[in-house]
Biopython code that builds the backbone (N, CA, C, O; Angstrom):
import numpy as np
from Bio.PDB.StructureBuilder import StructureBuilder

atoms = [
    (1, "UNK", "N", (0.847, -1.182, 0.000)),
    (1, "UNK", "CA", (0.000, 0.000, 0.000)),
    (1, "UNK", "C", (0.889, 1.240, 0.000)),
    (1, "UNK", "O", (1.920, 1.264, 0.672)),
    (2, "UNK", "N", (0.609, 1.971, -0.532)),
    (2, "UNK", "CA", (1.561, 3.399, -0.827)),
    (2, "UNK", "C", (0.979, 4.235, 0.460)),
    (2, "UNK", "O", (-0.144, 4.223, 0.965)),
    (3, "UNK", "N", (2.313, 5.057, 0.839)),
    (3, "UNK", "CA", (1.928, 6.284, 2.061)),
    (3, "UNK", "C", (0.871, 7.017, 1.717)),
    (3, "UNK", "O", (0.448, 7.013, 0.561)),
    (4, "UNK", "N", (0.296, 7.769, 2.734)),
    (4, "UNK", "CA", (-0.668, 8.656, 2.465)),
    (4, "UNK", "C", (0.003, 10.253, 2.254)),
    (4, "UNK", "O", (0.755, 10.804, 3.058)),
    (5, "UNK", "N", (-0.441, 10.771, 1.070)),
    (5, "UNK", "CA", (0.070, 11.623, 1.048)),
    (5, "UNK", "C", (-0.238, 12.884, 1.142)),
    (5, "UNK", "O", (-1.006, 13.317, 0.283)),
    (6, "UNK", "N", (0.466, 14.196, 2.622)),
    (6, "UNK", "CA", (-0.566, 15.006, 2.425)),
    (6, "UNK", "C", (-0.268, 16.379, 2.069)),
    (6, "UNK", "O", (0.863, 16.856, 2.162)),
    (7, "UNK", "N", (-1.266, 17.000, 1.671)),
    (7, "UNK", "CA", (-0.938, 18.167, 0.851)),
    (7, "UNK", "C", (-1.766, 19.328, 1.767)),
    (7, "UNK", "O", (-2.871, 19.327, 2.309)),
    (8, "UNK", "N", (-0.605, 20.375, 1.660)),
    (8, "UNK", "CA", (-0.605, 21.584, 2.557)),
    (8, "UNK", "C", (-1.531, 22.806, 1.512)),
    (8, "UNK", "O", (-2.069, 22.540, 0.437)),
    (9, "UNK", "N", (-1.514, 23.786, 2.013)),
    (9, "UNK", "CA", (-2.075, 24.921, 1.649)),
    (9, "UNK", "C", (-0.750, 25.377, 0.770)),
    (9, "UNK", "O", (-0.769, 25.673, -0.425)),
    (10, "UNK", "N", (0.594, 25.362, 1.780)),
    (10, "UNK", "CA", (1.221, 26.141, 0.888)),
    (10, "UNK", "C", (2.145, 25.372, -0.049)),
    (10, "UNK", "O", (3.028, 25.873, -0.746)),
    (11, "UNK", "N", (1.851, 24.211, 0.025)),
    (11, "UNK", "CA", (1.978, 23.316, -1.317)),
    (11, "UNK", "C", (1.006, 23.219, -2.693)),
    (11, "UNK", "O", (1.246, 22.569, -3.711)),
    (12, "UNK", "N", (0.039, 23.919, -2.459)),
    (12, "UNK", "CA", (-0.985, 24.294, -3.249)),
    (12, "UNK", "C", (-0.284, 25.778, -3.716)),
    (12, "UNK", "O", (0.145, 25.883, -4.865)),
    (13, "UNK", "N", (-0.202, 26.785, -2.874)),
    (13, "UNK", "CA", (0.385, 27.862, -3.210)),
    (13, "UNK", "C", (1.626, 27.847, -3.310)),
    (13, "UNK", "O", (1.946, 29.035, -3.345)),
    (14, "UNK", "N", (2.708, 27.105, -3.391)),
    (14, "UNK", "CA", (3.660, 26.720, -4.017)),
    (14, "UNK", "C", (4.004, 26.353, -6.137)),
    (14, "UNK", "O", (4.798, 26.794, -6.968)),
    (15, "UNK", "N", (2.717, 25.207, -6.143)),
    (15, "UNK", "CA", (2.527, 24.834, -7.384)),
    (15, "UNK", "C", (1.671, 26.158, -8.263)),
    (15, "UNK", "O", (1.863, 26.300, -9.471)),
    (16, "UNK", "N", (0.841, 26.962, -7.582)),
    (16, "UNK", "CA", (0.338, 28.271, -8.121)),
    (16, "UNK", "C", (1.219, 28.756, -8.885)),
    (16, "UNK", "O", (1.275, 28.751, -10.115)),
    (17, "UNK", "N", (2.256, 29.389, -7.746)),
    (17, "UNK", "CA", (2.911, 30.092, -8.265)),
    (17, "UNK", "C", (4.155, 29.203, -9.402)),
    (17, "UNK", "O", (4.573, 29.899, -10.327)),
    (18, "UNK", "N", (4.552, 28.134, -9.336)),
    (18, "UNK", "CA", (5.019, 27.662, -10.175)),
    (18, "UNK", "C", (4.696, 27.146, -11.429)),
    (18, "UNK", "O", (5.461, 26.481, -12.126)),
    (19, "UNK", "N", (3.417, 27.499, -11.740)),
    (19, "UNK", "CA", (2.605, 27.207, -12.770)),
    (19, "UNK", "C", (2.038, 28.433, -13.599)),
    (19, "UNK", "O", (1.209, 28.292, -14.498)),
    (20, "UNK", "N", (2.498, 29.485, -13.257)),
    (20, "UNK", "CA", (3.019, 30.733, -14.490)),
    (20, "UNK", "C", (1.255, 31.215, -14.554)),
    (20, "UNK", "O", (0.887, 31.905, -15.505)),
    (21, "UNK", "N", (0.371, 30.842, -13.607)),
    (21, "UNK", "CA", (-1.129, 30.701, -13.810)),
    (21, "UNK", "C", (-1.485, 31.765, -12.459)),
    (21, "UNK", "O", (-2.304, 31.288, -11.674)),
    (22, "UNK", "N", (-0.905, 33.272, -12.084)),
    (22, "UNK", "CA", (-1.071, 33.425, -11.249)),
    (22, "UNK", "C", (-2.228, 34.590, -11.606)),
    (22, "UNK", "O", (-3.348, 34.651, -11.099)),
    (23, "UNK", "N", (-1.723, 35.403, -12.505)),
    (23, "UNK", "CA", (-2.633, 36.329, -13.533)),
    (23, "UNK", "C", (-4.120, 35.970, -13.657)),
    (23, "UNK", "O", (-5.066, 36.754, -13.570)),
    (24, "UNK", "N", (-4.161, 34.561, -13.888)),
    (24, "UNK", "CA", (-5.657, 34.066, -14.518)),
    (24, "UNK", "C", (-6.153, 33.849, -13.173)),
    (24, "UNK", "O", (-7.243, 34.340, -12.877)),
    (25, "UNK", "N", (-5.537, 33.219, -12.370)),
    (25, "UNK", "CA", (-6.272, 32.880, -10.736)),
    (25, "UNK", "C", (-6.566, 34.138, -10.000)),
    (25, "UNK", "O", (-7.555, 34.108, -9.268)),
    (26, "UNK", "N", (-5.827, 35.320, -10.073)),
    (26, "UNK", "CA", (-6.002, 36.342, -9.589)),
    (26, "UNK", "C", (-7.876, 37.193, -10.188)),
    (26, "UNK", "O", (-8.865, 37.675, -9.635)),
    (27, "UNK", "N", (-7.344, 36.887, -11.723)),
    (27, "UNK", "CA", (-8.622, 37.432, -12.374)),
    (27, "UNK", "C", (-10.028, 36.662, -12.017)),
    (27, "UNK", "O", (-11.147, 37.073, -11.713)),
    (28, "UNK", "N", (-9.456, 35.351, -12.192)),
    (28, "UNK", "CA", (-10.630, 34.691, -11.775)),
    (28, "UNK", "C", (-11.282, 35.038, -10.335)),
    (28, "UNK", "O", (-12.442, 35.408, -10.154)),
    (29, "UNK", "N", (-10.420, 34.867, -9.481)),
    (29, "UNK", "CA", (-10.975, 35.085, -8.174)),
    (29, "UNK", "C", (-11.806, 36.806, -7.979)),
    (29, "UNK", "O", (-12.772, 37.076, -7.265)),
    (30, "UNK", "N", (-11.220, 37.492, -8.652)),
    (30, "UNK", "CA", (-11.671, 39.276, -8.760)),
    (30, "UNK", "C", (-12.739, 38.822, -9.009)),
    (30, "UNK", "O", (-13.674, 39.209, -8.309)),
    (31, "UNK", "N", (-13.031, 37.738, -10.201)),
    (31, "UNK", "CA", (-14.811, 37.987, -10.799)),
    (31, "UNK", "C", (-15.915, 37.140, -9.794)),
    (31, "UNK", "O", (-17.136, 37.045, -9.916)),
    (32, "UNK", "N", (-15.341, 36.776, -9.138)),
    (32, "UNK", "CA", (-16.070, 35.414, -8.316)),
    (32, "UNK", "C", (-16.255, 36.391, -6.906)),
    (32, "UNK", "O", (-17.188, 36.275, -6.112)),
    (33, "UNK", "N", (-15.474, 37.075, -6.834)),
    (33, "UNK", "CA", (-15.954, 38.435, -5.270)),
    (33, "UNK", "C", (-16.573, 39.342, -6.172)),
    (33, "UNK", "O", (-17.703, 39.356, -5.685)),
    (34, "UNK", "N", (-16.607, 39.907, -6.888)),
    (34, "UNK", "CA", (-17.291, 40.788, -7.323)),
    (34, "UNK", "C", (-18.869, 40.345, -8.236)),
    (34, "UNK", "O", (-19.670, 41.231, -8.532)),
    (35, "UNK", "N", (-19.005, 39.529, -8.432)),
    (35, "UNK", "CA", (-20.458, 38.642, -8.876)),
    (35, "UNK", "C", (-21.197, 38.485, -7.661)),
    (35, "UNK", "O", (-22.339, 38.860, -7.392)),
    (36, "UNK", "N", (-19.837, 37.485, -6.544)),
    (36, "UNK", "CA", (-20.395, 37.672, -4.717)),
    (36, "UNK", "C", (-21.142, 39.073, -4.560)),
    (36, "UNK", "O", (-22.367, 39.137, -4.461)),
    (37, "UNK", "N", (-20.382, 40.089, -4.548)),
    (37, "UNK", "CA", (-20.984, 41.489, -3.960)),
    (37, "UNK", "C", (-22.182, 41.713, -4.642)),
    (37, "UNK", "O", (-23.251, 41.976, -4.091)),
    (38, "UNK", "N", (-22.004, 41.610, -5.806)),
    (38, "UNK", "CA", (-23.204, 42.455, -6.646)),
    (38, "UNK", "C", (-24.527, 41.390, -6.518)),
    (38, "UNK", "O", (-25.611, 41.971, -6.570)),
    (39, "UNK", "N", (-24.587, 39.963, -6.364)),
    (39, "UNK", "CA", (-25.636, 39.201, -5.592)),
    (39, "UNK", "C", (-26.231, 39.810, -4.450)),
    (39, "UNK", "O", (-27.412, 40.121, -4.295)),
    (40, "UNK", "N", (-24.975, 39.984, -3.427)),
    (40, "UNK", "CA", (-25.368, 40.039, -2.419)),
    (40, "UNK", "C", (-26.081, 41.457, -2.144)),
    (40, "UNK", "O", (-26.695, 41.617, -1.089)),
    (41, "UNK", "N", (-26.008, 42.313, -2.942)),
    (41, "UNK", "CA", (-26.116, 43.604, -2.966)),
    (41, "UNK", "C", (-27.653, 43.588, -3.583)),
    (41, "UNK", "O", (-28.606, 44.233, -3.146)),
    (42, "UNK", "N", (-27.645, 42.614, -4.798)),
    (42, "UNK", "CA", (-29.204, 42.585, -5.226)),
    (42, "UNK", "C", (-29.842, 41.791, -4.349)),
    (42, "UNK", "O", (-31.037, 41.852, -4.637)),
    (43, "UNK", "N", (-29.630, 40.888, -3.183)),
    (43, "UNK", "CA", (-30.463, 40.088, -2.248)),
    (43, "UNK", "C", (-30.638, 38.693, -3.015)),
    (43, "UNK", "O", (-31.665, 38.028, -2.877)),
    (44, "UNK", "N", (-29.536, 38.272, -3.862)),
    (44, "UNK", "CA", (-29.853, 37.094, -4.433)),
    (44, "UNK", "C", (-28.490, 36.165, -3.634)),
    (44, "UNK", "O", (-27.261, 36.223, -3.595)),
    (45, "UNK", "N", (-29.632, 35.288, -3.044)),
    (45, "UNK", "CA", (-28.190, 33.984, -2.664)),
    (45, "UNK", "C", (-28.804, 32.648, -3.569)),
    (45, "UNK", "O", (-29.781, 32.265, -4.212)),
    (46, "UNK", "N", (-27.847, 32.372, -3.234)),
    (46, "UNK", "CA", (-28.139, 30.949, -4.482)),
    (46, "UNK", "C", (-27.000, 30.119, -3.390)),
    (46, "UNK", "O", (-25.883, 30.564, -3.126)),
    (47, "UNK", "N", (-27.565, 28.845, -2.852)),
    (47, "UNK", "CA", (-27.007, 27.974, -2.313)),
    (47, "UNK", "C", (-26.107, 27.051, -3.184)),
    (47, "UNK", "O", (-26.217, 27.095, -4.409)),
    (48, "UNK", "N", (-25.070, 26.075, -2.481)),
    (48, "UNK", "CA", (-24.383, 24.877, -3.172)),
    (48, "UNK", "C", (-25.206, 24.427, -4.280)),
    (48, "UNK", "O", (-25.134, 24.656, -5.487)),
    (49, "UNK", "N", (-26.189, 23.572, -3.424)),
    (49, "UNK", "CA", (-27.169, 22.603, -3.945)),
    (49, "UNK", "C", (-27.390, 23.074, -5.130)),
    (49, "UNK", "O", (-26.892, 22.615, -6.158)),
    (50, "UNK", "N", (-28.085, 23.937, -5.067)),
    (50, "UNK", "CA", (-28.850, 25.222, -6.259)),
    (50, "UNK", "C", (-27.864, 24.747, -7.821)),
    (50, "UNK", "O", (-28.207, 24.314, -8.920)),
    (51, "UNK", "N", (-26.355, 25.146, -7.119)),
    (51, "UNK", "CA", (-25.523, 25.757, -8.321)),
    (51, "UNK", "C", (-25.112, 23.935, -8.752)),
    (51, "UNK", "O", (-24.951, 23.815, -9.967)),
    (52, "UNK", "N", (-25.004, 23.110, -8.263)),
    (52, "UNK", "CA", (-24.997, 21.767, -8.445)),
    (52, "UNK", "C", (-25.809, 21.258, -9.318)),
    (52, "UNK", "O", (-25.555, 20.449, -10.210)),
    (53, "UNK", "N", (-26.937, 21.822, -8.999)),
    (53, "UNK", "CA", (-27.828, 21.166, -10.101)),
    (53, "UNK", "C", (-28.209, 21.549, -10.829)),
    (53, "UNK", "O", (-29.136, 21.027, -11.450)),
    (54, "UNK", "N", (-27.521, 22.989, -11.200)),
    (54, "UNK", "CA", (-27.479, 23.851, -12.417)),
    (54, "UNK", "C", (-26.863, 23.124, -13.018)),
    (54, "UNK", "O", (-27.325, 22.739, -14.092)),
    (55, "UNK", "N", (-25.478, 22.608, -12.534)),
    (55, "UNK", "CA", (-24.343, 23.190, -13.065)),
    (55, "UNK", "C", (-24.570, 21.208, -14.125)),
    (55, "UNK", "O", (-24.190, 21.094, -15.290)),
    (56, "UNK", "N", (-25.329, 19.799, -13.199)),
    (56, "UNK", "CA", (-25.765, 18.616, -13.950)),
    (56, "UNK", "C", (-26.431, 19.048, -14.656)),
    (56, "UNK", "O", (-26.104, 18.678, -15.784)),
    (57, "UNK", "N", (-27.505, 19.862, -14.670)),
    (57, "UNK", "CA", (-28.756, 19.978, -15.774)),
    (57, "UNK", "C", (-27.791, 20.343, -17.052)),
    (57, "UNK", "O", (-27.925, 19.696, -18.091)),
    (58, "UNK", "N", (-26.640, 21.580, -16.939)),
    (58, "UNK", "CA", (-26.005, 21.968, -17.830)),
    (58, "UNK", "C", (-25.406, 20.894, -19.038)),
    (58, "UNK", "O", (-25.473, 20.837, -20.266)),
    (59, "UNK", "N", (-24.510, 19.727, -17.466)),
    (59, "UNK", "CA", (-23.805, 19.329, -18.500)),
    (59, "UNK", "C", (-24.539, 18.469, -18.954)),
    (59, "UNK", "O", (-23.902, 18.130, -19.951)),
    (60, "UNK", "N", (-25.983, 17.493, -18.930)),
    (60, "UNK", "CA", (-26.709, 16.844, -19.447)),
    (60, "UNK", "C", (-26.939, 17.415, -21.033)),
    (60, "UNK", "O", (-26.670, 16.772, -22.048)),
    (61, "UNK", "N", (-27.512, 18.804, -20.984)),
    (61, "UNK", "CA", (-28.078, 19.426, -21.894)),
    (61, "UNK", "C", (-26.666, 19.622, -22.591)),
    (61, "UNK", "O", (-26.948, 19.426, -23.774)),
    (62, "UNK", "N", (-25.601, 19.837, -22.548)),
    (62, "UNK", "CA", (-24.808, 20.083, -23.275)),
    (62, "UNK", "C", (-24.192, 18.463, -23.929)),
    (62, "UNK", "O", (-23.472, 18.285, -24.912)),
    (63, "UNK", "N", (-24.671, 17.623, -23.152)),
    (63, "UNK", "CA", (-24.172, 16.274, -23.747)),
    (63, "UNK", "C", (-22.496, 15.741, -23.056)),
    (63, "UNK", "O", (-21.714, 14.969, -23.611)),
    (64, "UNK", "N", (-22.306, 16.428, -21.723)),
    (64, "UNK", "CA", (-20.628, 16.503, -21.292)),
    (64, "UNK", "C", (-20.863, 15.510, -20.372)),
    (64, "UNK", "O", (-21.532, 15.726, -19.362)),
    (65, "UNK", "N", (-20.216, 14.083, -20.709)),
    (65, "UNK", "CA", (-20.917, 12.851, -20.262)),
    (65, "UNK", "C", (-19.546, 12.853, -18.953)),
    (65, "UNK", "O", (-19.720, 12.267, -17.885)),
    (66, "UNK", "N", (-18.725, 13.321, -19.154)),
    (66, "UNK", "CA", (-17.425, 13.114, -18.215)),
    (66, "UNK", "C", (-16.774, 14.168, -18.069)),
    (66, "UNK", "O", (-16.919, 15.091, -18.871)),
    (67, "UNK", "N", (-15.941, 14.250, -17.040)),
    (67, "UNK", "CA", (-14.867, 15.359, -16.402)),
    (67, "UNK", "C", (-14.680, 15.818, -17.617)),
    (67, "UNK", "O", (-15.135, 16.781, -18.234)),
    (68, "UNK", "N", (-13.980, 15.024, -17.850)),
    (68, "UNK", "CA", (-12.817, 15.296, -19.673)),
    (68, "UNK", "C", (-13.689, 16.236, -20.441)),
    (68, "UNK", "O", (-13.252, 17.165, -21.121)),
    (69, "UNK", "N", (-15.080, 15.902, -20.273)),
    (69, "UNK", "CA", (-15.610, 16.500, -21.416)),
    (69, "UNK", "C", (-15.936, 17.997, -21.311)),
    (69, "UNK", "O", (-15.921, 18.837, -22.211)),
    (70, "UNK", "N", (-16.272, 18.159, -19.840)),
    (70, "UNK", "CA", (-16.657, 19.015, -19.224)),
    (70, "UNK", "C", (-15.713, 19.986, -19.380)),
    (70, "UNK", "O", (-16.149, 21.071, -19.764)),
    (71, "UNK", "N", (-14.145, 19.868, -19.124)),
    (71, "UNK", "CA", (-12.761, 20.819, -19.125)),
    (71, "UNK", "C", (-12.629, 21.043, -20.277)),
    (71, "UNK", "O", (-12.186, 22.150, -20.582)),
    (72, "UNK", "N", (-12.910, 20.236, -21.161)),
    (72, "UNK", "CA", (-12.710, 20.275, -22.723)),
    (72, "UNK", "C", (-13.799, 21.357, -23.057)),
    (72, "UNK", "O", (-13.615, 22.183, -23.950)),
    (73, "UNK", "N", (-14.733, 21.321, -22.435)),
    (73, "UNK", "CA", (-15.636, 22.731, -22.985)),
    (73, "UNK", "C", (-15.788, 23.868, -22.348)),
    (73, "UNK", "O", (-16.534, 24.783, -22.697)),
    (74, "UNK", "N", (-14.904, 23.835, -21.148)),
    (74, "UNK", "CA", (-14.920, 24.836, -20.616)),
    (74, "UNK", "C", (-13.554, 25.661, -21.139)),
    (74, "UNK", "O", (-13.585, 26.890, -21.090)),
    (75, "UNK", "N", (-12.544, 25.085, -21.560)),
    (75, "UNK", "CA", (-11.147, 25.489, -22.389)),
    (75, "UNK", "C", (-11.482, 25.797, -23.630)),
    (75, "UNK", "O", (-10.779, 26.581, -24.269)),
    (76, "UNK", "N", (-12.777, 25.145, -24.250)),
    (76, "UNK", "CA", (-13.369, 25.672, -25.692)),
    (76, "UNK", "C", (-13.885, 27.273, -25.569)),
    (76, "UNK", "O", (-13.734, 28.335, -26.173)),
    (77, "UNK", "N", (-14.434, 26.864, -24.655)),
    (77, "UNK", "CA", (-15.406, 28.331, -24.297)),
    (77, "UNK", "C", (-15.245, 29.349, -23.305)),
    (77, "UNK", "O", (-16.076, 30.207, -23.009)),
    (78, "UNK", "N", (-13.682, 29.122, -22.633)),
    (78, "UNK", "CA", (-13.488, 30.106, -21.379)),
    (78, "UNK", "C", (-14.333, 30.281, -20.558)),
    (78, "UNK", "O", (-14.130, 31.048, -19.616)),
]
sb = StructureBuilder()
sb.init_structure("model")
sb.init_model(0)
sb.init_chain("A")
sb.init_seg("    ")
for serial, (resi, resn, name, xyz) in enumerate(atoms, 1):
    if name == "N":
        sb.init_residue(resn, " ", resi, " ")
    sb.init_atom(name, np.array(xyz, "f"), 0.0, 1.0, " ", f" {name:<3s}", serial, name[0])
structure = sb.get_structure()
């Protein structure tokens, strides 16, 4: 049986920054607090659950039968 292996925060923020991907994570995260505010500002929450079963209905309707397929259209379509 292989060790268990465990992974830190700043082994996560280690590989960040070593992955030249800090620009896009930065941007990304800006739009994900600022969508936050402006929800929260219009009085709209939308739970886990909610966005879960958006997010199956989606990939049903889009036909994204697997992970793979799913990254593959989200890299198609940003």
């Amino acid at each position: 049986m292989s060790p268990a292996i465990t992974i830190t925060k700043d082994d996560i923020l280690e590989e960040v920054k070593q992955s030249g991907k800090i620009p896009e994570i930065i941007e990304a995260i800006t739009t994900r607090k600022l969508i936050a505010a402006a929800a929260a500002e219009a009085g709209i929450k939308v739970e886990t659950e909610e966005l879960q079963d958006a997010a199956d209905k989606f990939r049903i309707v889009s036909q994204l039968g697997s992970a793979e397929d799913t990254w593959a259209w989200l890299e198609k379509h940003g």
